[in-house]
C-alpha positions in Angstrom: -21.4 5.7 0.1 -18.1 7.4 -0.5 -17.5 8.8 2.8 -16.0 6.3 5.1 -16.3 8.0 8.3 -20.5 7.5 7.2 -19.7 3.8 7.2 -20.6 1.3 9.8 -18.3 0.4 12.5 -18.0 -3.1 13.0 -17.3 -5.0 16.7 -13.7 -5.3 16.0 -12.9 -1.8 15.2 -14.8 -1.1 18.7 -12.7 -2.9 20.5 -9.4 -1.8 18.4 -10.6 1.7 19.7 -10.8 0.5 23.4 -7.7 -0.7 23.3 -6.2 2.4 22.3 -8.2 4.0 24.9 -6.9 1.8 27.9 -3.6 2.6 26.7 -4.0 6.3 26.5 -5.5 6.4 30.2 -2.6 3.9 31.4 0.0 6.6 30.1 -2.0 9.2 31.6 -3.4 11.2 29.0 -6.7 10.3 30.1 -8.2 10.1 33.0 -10.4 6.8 34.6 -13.9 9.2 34.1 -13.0 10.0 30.4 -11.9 6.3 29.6 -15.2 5.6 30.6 -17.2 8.2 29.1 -15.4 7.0 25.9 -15.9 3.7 26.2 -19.1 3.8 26.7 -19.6 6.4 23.4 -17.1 3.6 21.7 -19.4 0.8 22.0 -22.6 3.1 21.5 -21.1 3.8 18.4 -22.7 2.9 15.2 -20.6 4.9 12.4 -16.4 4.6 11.9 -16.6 8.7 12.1 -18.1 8.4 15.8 -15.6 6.2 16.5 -12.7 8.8 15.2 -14.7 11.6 17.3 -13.7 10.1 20.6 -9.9 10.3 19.4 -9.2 13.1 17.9 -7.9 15.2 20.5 -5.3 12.1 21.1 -2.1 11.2 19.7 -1.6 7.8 17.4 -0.9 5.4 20.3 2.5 3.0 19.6 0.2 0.3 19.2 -1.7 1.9 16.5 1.8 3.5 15.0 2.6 -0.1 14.9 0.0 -1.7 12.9 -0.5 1.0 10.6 3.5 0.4 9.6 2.4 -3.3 9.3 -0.2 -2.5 7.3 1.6 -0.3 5.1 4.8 -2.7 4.6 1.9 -5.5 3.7 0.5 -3.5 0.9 4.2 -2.5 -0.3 4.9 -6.3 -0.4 2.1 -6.9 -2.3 2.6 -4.3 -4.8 6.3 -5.3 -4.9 5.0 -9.4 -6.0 2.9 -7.5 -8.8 5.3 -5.5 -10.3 8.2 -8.7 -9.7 5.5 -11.4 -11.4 5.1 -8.8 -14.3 9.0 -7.9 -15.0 9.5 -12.1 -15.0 6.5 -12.8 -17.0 7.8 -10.4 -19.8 11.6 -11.8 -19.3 10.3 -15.1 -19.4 8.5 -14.3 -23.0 11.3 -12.5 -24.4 14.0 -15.9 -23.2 11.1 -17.6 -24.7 11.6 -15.5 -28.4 15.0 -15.7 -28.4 15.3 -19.2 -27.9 12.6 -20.1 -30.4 14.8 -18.1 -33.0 18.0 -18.9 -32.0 17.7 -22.6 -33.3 21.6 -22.3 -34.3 22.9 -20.8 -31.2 24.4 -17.9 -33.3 22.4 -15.0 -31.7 23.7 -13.0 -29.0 21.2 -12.7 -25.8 19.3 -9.8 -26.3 16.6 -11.0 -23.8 19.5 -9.5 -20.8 18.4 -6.0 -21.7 15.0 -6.4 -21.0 15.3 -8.4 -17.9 17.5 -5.8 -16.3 15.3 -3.3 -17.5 12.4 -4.8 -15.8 13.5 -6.2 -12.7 16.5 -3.0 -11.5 13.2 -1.2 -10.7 12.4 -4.3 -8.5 15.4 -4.8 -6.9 15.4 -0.8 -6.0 12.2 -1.0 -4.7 13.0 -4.3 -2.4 15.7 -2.6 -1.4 13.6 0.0 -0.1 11.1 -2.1 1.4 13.2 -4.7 3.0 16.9 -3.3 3.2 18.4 -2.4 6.6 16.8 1.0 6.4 13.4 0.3 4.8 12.2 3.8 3.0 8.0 3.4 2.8 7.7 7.4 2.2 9.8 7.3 -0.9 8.5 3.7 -2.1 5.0 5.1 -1.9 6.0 8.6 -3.8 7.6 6.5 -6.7 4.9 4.2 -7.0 1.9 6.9 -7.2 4.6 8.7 -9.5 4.4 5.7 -11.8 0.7 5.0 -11.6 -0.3 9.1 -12.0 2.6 8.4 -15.1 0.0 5.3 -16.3 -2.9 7.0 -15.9 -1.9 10.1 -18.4 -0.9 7.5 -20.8 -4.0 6.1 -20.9 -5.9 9.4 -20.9 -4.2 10.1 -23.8 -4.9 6.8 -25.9 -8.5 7.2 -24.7 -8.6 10.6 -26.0 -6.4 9.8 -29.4 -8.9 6.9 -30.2 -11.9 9.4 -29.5 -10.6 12.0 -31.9 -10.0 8.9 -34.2 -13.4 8.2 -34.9 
């Protein structure tokens, strides 16, 4: 089942919808009849698509506006962790190389290239995400960029090894 509006709606997206509901009637862009006609459809409601049917012709209350920035700003954050745990872990190995052949002391650091190479894309992209004017839109653009980027690469190798054979 693909489509989620064809999923079922659970008890707490119900009542996440009759919240939104109260507040749209309390700023007046409903009146006390429709609330209630709504309600009632809300908790009639077995699929998530009825549920989106009884707002559609209303705006994205504050509340709403609110968690959905939450919920964005949570998935950065854990996106941001990934990419930061990845860019140490391959410092980490590369500190780890160095200091296994550097039993003299005589080589220079060459592990510093790599660790700002990995983690300046991290910083940016806290920077973004938690600096005094976070910037979700273009966080989100450069990390599909980078994934539709990954995803060609792979194609590629897939296809390469195909051809291979």
């Amino acid at each position: 089942m693909s489509d989620p509006a064809q999923m079922r709606a659970a008890d707490a997206e119900r009542e996440q919808l009759a919240e939104e509901l109260r507040e749209h009637m309390l700023a007046g862009r409903i009146t006390a009849e429709e609330f209630e006609q709504r309600l009632e459809g809300a908790y009639a409601a077995s699929t998530r698509g009825e549920l989106e049917a009884l707002k559609t012709d209303l705006p994205m209350s504050p509340a709403v506006l609110e968690r959905e920035l939450a919920r964005r700003r949570r998935r950065l954050r854990r996106r941001l962790v990934q990419e930061a745990g990845g860019a140490a872990t391959l410092s980490l190995v590369c500190v780890a190389i160095w200091a296994a052949g550097n039993a003299h002391g005589h080589e220079a650091f060459w592990p510093v290239w790599v660790i700002l190479a990995t983690m300046l894309p991290v910083v940016r992209n806290a920077w973004r995400l938690l600096g005094p004017a976070p910037d979700l839109d273009s966080l989100e653009t450069n990390i599909r960029r980078r994934e539709a980027r990954r995803l060609r690469r792979a194609s590629r190798h897939a296809q390469r090894r195909e051809l291979s054979r």
